[in-house]
N, C-alpha and C positions, 0 to 999 in steps of 0.2 A: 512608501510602499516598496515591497524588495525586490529583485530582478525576479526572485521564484514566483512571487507574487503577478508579476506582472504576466508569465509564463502561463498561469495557473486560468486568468483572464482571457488572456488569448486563445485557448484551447480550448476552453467552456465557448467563449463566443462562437467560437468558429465550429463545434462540433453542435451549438445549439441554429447553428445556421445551418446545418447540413439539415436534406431532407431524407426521411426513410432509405431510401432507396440509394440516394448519393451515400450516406453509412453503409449499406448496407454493399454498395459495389466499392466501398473506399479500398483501394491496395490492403490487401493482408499482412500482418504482420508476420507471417507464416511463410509468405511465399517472399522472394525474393526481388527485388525492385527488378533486377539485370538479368537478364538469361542464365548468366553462371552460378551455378551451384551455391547453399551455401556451405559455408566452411561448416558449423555447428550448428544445433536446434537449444534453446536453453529447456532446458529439463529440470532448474531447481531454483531458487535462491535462498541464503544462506545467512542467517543474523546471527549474530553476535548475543552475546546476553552475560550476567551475572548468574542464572540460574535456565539451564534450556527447558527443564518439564514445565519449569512453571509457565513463562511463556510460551511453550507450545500449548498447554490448555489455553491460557488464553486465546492465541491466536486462532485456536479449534473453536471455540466458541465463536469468536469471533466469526471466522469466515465459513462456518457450518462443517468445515475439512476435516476427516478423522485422523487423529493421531496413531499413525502406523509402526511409531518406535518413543520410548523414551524413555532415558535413564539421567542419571546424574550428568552427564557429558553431553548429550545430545538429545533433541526430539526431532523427530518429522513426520509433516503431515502429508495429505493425497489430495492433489487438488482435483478439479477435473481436468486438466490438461497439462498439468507442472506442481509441483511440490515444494514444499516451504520446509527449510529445513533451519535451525536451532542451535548452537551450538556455545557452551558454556564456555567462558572466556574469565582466566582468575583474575586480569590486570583490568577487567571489561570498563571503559569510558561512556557513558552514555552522551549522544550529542547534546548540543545546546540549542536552546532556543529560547529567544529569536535565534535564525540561522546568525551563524560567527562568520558562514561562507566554507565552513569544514564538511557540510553536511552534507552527504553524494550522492545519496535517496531518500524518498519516499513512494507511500503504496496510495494511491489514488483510488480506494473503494466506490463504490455506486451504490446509492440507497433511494428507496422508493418516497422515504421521507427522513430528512439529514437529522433535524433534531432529533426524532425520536433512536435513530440509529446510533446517534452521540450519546443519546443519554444510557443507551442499554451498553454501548461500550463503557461508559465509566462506573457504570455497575457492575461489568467484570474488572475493571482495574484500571483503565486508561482515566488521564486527568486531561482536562480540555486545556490547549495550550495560552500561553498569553504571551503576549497580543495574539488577537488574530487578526490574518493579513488581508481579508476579503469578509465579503456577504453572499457568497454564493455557494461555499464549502465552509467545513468547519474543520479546525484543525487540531489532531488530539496527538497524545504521546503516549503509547504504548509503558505495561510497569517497566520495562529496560529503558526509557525514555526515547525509544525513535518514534521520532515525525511519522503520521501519516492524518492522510485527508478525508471528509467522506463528503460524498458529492453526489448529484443528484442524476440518479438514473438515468433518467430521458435523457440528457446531454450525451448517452455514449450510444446511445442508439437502441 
């Protein structure tokens, strides 16, 4: 099992340990641990691709987000609180997987039920990845092939 693996375990435990209320007071990620300000809000993040419209439909499908730009160089989408943005790349590398250890994210989606959310994603284009590292998320690759997860609702409160 892989260190992400092991990560991926802990977190589901530990937020399926939590009760309503302990989620729902758990520190914000919005607000700041320390009294002091913080420096920046994140307001986007940003992938890579061989192709950005294409993936950004997909990922609009995906995560129901309208796609508010897209052309040959870029798409982005509108999330409800931060926006996913696309961005065509000609030397574009897709990660590997199993992780190599190069790999520096993934998106940890929530679904009410994982398989069936797995299988409507690889009806828009994702391929379910192999191996997979657990039995409590499922893990796919996006057509650019980045890792992500889909995991099961309740755990995040």
């Amino acid at each position: 099992m892989t260190e992400i693996s092991y990560l991926h375990l802990a977190i589901e435990s530990r937020l399926s340990d939590m009760t309503d209320t302990q989620m729902n007071n758990a520190p914000s990620t919005d607000e700041p641990a320390a009294a002091s300000p913080p420096v920046a809000r994140l307001a986007m993040v940003t992938l890579d691709a061989p192709d950005a419209a294409a993936l950004g439909e997909f990922w609009s499908q995906v995560l129901g987000w309208p796609v508010t730009y897209s052309d040959e160089n870029y798409a982005m989408l509108a999330g409800p609180t931060h926006a996913l943005g696309i961005g065509t790349s000609a030397d574009y590398r897709k990660p590997q997987w199993p992780d190599d250890g190069h790999k520096q994210f993934h998106f940890d989606l929530a679904a009410d039920d994982i398989e069936a959310a797995a299988a409507r994603c690889v009806e828009l284009g994702a391929i379910r990845a192999d191996p997979q590292p657990g039995d409590t998320w499922v893990v796919l690759l996006d057509p650019a092939g980045h890792p992500f997860c889909i995991t099961d609702a309740k755990n995040w409160g």
